[in-house]
N, C-alpha and C positions, 0 to 999 in steps of 0.2 A: 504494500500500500504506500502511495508516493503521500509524502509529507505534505501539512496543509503550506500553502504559499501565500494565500491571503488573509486579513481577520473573517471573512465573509466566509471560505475555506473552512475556518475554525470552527466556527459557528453551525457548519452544516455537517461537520463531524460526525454526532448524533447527539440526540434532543434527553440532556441528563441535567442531575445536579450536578453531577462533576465534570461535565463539560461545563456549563455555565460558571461552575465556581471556577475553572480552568482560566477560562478566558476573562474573567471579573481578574483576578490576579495577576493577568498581564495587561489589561488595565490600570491597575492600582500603580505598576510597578511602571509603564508608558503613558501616566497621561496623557501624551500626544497624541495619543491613537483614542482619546476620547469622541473627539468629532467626527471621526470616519465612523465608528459605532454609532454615534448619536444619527450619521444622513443614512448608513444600512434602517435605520430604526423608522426614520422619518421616509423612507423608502417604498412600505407600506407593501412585501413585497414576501408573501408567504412562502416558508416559512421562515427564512432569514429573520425577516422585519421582527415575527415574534421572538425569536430566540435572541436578537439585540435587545430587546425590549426586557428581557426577564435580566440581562447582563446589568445592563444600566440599572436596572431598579435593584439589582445588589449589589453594586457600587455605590450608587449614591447613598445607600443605606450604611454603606460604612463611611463616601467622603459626599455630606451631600452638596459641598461647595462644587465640585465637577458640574453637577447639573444645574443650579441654577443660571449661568447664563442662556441654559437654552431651553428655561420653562416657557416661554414666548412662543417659539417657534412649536414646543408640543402642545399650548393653546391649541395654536390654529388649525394643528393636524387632526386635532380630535374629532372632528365631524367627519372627516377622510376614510377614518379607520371601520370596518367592516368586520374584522374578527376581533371574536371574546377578551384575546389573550393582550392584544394589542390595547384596546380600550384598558381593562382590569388592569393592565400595569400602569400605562398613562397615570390612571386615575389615580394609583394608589401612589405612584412617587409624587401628585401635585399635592397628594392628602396630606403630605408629610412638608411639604415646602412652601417657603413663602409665594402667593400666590399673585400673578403677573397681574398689576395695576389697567395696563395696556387694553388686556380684554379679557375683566371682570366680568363684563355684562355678557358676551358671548361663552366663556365657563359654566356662569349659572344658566342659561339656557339651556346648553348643552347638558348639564347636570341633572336640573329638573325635567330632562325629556328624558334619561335614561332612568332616574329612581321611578320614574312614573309610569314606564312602559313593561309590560307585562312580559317583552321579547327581552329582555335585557338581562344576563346573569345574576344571582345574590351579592355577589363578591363586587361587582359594576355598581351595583345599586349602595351599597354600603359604603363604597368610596365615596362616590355622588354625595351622599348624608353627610360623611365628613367635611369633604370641600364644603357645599354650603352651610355646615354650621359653622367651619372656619372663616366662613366669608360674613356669614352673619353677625360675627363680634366686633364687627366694624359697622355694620348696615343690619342695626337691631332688626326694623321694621322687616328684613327680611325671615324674622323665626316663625312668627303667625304661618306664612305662608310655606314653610318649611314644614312645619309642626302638620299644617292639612295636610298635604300633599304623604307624607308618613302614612297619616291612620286612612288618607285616602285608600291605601296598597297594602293594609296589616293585613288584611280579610283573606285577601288573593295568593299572599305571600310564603313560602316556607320557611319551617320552624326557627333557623338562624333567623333569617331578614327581620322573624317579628321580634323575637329573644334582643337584637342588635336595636331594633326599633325602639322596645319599649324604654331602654335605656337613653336613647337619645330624645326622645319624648319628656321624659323624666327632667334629664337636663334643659331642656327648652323651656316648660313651661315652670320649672324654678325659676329659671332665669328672666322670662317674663312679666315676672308677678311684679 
């Protein structure tokens, strides 16, 4: 078997944690090679784009300074994205990051169309919740509308989604009183 030659190469190895953790590692240890993972990622280009996608989000989880220069640019890909795996990472490194000023308004759209849609994974929908309640400690008047949209989808929802709900409900309407 001839040796991988590119990060892209790597990447298609095969779909593990230890490939992932593999190549997260030579990340850590190349920064450089941050942005070429980050446009594989932004490439949107199955299954590459997923398997960059799970790299970054464990990288950034040990440096999350690599990614924020380029929470902007995953703003804007997020309507682009079409598989689970691609969104559920998005989502869950912006859960965790400060979140781009730029395009607020198009985030929580995009956030309130995915916890609200019935096609949409648990793990999707439970990012969603955090993004906008992290977005809501800035733009209270947004929990009200967070808080319905929640018990709008407890009914429909499976046992995590509502378990993750009721918690987050809990904390909203404290915080609104």
């Amino acid at each position: 078997m001839n040796e991988p030659e590119t990060l892209e190469d790597l990447l298609l190895v095969e779909m593990s944690r230890r490939n992932t953790d593999l190549v997260a590692d030579l990340i850590i240890q190349k920064p450089d090679l941050f942005e070429d993972l980050f446009e594989i990622f932004l490439g949107n280009n199955e299954p590459v784009s997923r398997r960059a996608a799970w790299v970054i989000d464990t990288v950034s989880e040990k440096i999350p300074s690599l990614l924020e220069p380029y929470l902007n640019y995953m703003t804007e890909a997020l309507p682009g994205f079409t598989h689970d795996g691609l969104k559920r990472h998005a989502v869950h490194m912006l859960s965790r990051s400060p979140l781009p000023t730029e395009h607020l308004g198009e985030l929580m759209n995009i956030c309130f169309t995915w916890l609200t849609s019935p096609k949409e994974s648990v793990a999707v929908k439970i990012y969603c919740m955090d993004i906008l309640y992290n977005i809501s400690k800035s733009e209270p008047d947004l929990k009200k509308e967070l808080a319905d949209s929640i018990e709008w989808r407890m009914q429909e929802e499976t046992p995590g989604f509502r378990n993750r709900a009721r918690k987050m409900l809990h904390k909203l309407y404290r915080e609104m009183q």
